[in-house]
mmJSON file of the N, C-alpha and C atoms, coordinates in Angstrom:
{"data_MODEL":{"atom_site":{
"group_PDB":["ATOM","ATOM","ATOM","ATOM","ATOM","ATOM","ATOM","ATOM","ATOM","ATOM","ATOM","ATOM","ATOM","ATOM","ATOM","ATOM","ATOM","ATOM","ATOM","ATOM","ATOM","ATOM","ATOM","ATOM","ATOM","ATOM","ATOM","ATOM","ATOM","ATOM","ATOM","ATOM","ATOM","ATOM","ATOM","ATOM","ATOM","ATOM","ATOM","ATOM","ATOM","ATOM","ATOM","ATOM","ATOM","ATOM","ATOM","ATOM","ATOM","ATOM","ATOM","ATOM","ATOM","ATOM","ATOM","ATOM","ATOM","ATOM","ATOM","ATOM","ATOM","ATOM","ATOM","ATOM","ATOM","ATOM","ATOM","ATOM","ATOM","ATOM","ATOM","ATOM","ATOM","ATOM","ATOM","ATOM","ATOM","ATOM","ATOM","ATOM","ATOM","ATOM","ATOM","ATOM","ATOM","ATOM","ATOM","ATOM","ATOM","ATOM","ATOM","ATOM","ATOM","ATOM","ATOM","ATOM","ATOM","ATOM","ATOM","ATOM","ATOM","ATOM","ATOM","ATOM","ATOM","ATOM","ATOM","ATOM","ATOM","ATOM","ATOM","ATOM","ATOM","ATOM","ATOM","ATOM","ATOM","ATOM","ATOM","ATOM","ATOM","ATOM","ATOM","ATOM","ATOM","ATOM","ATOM","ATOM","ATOM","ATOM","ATOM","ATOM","ATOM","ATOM","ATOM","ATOM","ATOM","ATOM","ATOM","ATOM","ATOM","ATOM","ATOM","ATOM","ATOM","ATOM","ATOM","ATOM","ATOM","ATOM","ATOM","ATOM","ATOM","ATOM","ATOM","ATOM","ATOM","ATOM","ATOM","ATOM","ATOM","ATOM","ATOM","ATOM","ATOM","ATOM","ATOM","ATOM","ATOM","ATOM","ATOM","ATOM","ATOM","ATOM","ATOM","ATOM","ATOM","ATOM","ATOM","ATOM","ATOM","ATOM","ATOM","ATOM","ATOM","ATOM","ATOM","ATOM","ATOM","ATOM","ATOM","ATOM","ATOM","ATOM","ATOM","ATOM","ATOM","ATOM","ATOM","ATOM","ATOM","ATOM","ATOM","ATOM","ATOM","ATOM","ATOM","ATOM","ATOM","ATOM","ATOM","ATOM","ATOM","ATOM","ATOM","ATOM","ATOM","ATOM","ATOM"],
"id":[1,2,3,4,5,6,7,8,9,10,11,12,13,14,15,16,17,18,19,20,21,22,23,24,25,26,27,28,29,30,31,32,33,34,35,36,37,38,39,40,41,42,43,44,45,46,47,48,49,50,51,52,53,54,55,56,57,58,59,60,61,62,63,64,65,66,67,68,69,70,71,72,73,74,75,76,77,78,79,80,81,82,83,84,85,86,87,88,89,90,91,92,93,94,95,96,97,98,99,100,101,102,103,104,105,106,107,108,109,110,111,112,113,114,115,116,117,118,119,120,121,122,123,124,125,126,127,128,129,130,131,132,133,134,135,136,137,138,139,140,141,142,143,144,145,146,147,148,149,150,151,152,153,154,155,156,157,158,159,160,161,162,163,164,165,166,167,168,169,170,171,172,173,174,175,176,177,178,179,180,181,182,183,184,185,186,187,188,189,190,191,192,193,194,195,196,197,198,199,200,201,202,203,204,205,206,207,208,209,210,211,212,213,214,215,216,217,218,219],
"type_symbol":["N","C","C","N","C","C","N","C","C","N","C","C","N","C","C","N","C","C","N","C","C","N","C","C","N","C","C","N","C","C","N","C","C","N","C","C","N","C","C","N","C","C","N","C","C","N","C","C","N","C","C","N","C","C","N","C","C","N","C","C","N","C","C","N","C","C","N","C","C","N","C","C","N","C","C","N","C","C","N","C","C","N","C","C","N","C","C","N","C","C","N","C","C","N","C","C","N","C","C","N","C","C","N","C","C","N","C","C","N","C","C","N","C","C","N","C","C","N","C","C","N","C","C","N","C","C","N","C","C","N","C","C","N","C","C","N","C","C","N","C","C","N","C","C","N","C","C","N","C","C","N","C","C","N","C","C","N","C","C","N","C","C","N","C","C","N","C","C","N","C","C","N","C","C","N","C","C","N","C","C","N","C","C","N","C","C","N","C","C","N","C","C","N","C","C","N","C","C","N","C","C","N","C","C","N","C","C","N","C","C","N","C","C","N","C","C","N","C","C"],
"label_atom_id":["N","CA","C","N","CA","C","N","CA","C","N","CA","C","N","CA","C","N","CA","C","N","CA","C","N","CA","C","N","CA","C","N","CA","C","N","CA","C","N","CA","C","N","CA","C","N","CA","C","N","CA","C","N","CA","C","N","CA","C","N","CA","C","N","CA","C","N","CA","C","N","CA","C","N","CA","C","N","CA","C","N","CA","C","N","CA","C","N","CA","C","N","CA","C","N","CA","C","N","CA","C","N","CA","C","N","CA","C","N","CA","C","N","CA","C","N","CA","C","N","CA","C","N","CA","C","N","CA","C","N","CA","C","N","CA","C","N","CA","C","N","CA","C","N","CA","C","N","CA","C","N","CA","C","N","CA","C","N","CA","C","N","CA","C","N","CA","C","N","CA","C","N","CA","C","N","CA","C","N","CA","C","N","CA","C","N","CA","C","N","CA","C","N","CA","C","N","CA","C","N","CA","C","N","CA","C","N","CA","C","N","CA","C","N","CA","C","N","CA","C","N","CA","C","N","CA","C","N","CA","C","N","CA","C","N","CA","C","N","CA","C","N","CA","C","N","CA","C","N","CA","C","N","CA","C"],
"label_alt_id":[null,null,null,null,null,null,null,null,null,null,null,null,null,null,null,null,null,null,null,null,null,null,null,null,null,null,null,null,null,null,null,null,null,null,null,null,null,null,null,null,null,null,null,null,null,null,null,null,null,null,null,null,null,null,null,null,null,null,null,null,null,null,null,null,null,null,null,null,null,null,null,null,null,null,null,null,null,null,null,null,null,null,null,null,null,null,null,null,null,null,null,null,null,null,null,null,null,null,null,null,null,null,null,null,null,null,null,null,null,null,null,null,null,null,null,null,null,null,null,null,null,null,null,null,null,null,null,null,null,null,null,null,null,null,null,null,null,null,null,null,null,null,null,null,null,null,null,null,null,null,null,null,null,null,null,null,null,null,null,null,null,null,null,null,null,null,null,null,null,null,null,null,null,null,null,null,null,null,null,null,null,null,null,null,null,null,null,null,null,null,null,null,null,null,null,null,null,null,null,null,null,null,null,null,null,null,null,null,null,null,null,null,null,null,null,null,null,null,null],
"label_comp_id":["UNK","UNK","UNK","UNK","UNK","UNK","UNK","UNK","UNK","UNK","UNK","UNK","UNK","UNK","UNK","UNK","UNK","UNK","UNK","UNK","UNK","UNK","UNK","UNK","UNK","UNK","UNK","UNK","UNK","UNK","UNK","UNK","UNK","UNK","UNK","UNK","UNK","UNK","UNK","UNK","UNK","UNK","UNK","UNK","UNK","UNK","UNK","UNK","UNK","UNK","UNK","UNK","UNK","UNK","UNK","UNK","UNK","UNK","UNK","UNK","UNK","UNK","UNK","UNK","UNK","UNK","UNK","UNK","UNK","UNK","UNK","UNK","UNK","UNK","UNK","UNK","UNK","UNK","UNK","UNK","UNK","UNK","UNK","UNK","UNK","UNK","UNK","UNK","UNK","UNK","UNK","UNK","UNK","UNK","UNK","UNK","UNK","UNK","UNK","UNK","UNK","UNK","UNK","UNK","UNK","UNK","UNK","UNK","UNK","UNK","UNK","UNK","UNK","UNK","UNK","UNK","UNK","UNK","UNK","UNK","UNK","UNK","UNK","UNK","UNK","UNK","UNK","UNK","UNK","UNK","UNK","UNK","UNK","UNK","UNK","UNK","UNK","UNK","UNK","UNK","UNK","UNK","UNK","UNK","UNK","UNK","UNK","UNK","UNK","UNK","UNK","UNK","UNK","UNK","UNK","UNK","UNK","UNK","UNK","UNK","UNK","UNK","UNK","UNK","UNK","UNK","UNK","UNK","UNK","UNK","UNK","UNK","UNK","UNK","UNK","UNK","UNK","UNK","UNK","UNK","UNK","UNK","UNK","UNK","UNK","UNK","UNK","UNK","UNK","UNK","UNK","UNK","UNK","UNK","UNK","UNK","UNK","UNK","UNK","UNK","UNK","UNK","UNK","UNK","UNK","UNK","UNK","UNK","UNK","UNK","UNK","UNK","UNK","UNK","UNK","UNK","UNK","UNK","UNK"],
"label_asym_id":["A","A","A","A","A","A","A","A","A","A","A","A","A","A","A","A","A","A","A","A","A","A","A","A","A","A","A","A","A","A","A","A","A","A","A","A","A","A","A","A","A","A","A","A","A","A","A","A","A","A","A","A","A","A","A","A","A","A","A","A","A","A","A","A","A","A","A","A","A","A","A","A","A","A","A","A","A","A","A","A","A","A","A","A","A","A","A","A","A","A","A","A","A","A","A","A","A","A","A","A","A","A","A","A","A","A","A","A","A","A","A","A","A","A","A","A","A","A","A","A","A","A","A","A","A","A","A","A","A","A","A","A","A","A","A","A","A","A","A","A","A","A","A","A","A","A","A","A","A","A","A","A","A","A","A","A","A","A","A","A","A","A","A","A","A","A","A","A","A","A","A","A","A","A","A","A","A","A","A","A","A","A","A","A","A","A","A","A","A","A","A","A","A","A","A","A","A","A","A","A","A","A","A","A","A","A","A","A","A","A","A","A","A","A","A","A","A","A","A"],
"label_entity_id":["1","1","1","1","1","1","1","1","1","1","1","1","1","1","1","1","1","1","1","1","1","1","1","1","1","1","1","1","1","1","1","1","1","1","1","1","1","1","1","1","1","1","1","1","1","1","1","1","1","1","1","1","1","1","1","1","1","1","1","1","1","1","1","1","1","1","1","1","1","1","1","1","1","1","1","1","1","1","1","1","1","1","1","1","1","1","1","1","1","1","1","1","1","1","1","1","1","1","1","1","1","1","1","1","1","1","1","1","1","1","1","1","1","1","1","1","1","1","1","1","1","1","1","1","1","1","1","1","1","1","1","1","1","1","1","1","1","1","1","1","1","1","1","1","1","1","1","1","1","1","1","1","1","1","1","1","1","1","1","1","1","1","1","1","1","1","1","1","1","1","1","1","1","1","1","1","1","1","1","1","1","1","1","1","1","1","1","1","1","1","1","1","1","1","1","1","1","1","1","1","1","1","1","1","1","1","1","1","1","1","1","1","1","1","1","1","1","1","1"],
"label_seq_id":[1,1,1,2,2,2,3,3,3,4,4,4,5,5,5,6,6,6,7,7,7,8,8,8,9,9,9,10,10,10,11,11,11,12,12,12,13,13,13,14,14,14,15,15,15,16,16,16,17,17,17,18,18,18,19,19,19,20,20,20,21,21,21,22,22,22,23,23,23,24,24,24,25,25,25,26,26,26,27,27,27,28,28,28,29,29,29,30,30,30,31,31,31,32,32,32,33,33,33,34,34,34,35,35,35,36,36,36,37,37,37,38,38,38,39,39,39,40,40,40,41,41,41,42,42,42,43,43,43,44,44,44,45,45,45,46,46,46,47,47,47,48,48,48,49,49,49,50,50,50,51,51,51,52,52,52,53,53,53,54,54,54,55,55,55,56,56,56,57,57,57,58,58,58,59,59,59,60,60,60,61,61,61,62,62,62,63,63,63,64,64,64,65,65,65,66,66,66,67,67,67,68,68,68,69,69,69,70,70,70,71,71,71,72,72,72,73,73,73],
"pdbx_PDB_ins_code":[null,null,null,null,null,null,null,null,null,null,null,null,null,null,null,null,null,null,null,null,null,null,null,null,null,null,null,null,null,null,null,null,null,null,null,null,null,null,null,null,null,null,null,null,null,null,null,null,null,null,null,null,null,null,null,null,null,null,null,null,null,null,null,null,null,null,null,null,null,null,null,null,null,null,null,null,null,null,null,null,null,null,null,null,null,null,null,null,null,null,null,null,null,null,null,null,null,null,null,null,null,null,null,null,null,null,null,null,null,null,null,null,null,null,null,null,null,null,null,null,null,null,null,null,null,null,null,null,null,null,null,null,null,null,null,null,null,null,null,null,null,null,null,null,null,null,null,null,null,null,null,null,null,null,null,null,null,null,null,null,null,null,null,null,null,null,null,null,null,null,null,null,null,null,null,null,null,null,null,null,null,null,null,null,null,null,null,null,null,null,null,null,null,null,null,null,null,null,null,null,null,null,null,null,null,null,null,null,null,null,null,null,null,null,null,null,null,null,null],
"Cartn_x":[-0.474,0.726,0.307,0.847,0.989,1.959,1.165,2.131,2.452,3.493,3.851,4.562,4.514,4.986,5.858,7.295,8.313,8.915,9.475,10.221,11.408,12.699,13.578,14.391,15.452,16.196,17.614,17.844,18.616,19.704,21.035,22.151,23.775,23.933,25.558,27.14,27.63,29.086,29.905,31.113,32.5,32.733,32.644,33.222,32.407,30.668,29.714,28.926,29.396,27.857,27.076,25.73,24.512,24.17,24.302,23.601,22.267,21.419,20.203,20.12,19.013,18.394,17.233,16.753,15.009,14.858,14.415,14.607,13.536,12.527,11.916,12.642,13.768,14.381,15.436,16.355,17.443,18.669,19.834,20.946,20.283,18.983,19.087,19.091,20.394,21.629,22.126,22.068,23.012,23.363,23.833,24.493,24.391,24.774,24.7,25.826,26.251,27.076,26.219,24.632,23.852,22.546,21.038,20.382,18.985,19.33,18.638,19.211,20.7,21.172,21.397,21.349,21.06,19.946,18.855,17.442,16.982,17.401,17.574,17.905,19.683,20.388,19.427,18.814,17.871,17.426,16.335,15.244,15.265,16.672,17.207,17.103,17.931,17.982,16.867,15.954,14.596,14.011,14.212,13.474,14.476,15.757,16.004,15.278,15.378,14.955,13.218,12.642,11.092,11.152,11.949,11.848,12.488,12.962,13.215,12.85,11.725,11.022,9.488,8.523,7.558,7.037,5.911,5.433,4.95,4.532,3.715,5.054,6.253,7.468,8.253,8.225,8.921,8.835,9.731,9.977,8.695,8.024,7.288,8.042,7.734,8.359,7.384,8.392,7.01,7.206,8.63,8.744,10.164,10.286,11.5,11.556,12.924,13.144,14.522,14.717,15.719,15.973,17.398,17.202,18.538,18.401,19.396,20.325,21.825,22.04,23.567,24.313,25.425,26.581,27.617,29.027,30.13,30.874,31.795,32.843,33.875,34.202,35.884],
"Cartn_y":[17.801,17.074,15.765,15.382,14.496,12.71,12.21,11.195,9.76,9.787,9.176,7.804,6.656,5.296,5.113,5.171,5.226,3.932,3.419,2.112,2.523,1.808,1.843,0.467,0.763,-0.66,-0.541,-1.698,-1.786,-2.951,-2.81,-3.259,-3.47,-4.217,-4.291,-4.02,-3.243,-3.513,-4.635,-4.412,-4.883,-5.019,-3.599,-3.12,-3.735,-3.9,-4.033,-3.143,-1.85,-0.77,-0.984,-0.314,-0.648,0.33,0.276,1.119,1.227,2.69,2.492,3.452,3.037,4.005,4.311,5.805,5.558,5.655,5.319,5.03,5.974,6.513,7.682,8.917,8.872,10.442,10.151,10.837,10.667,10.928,10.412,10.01,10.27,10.201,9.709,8.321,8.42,7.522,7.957,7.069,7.148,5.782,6.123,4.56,5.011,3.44,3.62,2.286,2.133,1.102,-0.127,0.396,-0.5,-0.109,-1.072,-0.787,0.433,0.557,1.42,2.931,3.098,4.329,4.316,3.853,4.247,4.565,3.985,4.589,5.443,6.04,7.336,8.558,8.039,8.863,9.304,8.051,8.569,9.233,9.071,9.961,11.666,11.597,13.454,13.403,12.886,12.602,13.19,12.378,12.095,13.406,13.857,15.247,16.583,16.467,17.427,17.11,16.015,15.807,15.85,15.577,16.308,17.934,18.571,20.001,20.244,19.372,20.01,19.704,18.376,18.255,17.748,18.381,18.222,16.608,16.028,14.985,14.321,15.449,14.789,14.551,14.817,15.058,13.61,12.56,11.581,10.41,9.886,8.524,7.83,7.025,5.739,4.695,4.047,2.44,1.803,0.623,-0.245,-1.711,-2.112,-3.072,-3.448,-4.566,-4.899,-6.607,-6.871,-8.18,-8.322,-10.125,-10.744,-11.173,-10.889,-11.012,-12.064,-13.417,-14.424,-14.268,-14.329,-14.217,-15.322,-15.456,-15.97,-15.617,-16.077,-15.576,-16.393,-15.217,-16.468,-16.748,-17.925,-18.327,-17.827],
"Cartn_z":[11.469,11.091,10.424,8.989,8.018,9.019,9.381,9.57,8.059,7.965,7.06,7.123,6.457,6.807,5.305,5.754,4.549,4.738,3.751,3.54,3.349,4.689,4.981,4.862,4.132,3.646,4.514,5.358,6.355,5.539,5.716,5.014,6.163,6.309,7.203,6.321,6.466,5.762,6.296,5.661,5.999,7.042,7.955,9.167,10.346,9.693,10.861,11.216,10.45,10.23,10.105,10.322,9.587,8.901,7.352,6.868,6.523,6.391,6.176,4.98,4.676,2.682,3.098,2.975,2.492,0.561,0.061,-1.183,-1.826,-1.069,-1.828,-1.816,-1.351,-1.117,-1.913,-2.945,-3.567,-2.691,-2.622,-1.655,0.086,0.74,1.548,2.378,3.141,3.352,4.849,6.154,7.535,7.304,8.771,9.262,10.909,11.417,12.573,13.527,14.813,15.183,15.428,15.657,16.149,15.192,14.857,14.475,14.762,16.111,16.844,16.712,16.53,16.786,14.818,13.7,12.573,12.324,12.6,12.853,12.918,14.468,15.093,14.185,13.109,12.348,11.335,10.156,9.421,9.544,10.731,11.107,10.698,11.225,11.312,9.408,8.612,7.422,6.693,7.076,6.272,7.05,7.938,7.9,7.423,6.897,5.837,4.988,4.308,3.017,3.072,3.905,4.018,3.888,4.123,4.389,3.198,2.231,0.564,-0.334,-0.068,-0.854,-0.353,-1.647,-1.847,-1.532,-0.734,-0.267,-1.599,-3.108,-4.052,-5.279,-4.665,-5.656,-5.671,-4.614,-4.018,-4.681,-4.845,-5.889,-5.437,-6.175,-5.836,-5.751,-4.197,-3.637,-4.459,-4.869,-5.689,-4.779,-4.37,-3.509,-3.566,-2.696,-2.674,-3.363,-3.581,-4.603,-4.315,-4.182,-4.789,-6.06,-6.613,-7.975,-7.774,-8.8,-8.64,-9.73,-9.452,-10.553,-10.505,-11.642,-11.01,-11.267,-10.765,-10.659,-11.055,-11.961,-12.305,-11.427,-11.321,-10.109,-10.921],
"occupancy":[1.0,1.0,1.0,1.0,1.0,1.0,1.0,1.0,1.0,1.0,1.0,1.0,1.0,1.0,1.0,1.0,1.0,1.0,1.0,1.0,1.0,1.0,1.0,1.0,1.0,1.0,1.0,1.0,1.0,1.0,1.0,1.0,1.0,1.0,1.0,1.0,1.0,1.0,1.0,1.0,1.0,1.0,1.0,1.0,1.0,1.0,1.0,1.0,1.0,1.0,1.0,1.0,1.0,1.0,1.0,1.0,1.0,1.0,1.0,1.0,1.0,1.0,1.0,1.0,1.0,1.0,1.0,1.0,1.0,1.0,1.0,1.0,1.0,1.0,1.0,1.0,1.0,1.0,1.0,1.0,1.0,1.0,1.0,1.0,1.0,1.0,1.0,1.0,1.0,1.0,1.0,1.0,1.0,1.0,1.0,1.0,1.0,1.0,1.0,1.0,1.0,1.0,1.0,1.0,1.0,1.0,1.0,1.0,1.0,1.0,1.0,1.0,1.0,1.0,1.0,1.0,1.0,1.0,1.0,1.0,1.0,1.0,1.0,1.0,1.0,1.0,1.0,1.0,1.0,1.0,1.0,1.0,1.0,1.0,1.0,1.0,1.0,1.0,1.0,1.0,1.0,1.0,1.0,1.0,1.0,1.0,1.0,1.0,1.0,1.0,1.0,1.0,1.0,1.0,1.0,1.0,1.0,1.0,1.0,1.0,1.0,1.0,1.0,1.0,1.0,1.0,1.0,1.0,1.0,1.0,1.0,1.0,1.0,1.0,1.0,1.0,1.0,1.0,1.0,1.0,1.0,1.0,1.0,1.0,1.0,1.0,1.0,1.0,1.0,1.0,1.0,1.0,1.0,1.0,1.0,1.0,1.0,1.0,1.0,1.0,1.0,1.0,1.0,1.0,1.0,1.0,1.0,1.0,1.0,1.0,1.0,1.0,1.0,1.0,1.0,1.0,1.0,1.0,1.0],
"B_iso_or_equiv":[0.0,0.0,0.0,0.0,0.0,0.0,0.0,0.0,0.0,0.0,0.0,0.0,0.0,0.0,0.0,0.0,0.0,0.0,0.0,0.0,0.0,0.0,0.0,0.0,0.0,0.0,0.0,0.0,0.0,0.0,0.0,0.0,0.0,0.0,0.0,0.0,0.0,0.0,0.0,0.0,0.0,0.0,0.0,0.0,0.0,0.0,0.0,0.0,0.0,0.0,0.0,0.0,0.0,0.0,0.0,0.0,0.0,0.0,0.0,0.0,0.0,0.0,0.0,0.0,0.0,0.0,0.0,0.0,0.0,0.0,0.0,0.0,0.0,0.0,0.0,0.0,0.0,0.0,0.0,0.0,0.0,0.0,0.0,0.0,0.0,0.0,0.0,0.0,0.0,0.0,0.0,0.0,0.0,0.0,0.0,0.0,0.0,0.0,0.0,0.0,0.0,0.0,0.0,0.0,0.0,0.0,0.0,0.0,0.0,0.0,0.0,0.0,0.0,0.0,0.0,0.0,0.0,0.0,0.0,0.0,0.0,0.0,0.0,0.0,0.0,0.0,0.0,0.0,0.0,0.0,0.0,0.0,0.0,0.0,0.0,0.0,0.0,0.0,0.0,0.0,0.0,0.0,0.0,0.0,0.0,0.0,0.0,0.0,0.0,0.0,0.0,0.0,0.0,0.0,0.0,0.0,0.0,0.0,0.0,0.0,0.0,0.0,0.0,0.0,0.0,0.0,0.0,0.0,0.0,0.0,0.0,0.0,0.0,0.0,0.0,0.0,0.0,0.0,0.0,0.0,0.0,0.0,0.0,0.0,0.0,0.0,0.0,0.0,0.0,0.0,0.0,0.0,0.0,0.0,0.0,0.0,0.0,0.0,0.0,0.0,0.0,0.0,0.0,0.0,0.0,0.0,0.0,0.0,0.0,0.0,0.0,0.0,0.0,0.0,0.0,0.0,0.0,0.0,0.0],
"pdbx_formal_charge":[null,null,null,null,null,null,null,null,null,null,null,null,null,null,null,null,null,null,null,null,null,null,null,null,null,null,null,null,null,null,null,null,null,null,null,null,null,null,null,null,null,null,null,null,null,null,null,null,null,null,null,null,null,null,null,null,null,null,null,null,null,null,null,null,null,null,null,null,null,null,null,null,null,null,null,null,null,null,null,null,null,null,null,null,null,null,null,null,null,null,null,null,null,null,null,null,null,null,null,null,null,null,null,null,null,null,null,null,null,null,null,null,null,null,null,null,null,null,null,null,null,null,null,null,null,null,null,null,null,null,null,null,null,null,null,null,null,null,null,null,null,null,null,null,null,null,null,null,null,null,null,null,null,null,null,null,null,null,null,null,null,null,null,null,null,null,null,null,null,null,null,null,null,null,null,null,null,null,null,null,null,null,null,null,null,null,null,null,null,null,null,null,null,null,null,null,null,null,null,null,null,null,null,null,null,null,null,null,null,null,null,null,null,null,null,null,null,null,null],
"auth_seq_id":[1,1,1,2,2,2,3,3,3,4,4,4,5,5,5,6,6,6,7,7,7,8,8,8,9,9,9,10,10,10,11,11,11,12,12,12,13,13,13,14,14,14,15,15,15,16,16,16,17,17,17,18,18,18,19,19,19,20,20,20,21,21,21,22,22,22,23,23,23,24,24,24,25,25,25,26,26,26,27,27,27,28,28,28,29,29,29,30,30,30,31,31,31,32,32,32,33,33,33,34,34,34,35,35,35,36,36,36,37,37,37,38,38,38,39,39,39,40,40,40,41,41,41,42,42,42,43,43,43,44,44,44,45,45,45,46,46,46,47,47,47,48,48,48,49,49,49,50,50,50,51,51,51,52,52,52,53,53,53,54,54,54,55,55,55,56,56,56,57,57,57,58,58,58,59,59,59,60,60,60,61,61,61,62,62,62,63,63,63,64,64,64,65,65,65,66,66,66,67,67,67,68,68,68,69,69,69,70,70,70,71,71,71,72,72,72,73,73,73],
"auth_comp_id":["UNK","UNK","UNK","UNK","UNK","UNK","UNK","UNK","UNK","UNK","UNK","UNK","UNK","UNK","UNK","UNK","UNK","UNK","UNK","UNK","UNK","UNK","UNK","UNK","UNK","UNK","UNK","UNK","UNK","UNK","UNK","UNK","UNK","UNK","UNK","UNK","UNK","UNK","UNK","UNK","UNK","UNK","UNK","UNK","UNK","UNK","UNK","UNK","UNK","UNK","UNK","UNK","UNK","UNK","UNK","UNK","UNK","UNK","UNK","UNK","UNK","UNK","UNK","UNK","UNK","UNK","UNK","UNK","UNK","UNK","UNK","UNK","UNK","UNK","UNK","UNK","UNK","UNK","UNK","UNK","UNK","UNK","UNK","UNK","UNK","UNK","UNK","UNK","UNK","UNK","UNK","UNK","UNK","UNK","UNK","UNK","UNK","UNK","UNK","UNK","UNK","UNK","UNK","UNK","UNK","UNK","UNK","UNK","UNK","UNK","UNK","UNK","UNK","UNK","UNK","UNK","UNK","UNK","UNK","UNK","UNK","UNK","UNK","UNK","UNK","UNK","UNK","UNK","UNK","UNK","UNK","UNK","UNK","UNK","UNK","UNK","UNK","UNK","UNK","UNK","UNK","UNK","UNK","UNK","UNK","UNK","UNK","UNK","UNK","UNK","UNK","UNK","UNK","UNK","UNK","UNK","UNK","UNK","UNK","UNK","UNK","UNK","UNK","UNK","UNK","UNK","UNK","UNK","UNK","UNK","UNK","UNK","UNK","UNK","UNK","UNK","UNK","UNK","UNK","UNK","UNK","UNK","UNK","UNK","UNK","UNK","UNK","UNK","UNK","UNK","UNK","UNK","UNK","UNK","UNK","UNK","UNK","UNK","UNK","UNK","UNK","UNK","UNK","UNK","UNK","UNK","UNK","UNK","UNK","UNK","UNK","UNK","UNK","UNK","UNK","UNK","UNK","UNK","UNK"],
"auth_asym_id":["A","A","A","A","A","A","A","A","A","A","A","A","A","A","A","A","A","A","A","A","A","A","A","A","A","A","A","A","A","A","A","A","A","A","A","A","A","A","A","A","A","A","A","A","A","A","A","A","A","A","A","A","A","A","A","A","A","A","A","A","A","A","A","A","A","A","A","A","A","A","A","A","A","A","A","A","A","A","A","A","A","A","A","A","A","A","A","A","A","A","A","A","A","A","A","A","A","A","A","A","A","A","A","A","A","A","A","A","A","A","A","A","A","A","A","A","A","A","A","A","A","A","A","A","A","A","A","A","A","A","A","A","A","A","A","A","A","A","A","A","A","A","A","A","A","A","A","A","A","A","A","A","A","A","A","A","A","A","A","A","A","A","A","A","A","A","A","A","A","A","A","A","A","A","A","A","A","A","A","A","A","A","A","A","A","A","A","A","A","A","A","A","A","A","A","A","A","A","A","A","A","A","A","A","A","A","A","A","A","A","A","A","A","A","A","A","A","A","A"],
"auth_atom_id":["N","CA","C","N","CA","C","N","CA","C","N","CA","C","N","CA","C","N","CA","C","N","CA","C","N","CA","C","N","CA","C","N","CA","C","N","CA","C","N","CA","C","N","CA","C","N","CA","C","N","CA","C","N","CA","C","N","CA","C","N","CA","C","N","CA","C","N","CA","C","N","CA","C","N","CA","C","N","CA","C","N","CA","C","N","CA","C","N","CA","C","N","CA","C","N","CA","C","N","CA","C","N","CA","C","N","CA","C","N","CA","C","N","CA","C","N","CA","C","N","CA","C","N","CA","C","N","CA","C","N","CA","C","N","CA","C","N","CA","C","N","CA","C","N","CA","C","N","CA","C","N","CA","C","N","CA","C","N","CA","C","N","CA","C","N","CA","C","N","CA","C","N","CA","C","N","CA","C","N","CA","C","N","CA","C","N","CA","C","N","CA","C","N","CA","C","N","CA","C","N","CA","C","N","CA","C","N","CA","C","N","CA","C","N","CA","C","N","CA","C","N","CA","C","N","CA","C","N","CA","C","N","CA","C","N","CA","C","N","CA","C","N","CA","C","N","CA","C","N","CA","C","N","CA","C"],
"pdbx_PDB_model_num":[1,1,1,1,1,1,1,1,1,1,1,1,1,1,1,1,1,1,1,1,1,1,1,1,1,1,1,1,1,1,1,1,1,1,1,1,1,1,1,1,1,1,1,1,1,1,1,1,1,1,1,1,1,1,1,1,1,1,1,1,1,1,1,1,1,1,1,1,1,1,1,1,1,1,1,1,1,1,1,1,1,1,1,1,1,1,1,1,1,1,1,1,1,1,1,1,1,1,1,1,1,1,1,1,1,1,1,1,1,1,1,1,1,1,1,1,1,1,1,1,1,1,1,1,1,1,1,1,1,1,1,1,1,1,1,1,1,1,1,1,1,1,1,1,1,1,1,1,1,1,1,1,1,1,1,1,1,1,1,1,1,1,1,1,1,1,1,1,1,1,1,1,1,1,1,1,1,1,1,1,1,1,1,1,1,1,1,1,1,1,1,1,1,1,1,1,1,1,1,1,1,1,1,1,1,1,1,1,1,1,1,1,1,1,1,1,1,1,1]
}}}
């Protein structure tokens, strides 16, 4: 067994969800009420999406960034 270390981007809504992304997989996407039980949700996620795709097929993470920008008022 392949153990693998994926980059997971954690996000809150409106409501107080937490949503999570893995960003090498295309629309994989949970949520959760707490950060521990979205986690959990991924997990299941990211192993469909391991079981449909190829390990050498998967987006490249290059990193994460703030980008500034401004708004009109």
């Amino acid at each position: 067994m392949r153990k693998l270390h994926l980059p997971i981007i954690i996000e809150m809504d409106e409501d107080g969800y937490y949503i999570v992304s893995c960003p090498l997989f295309k629309g994989c996407h949970s949520y959760g009420e707490t950060i521990d039980e979205a986690l959990k949700n991924i997990r299941e996620v990211i192993d469909i999406c391991l079981a449909e795709t190829k390990i050498e097929g998967l987006n490249k993470f290059v990193g994460f960034r703030e980008l500034e920008v401004l708004q009109n008022a």
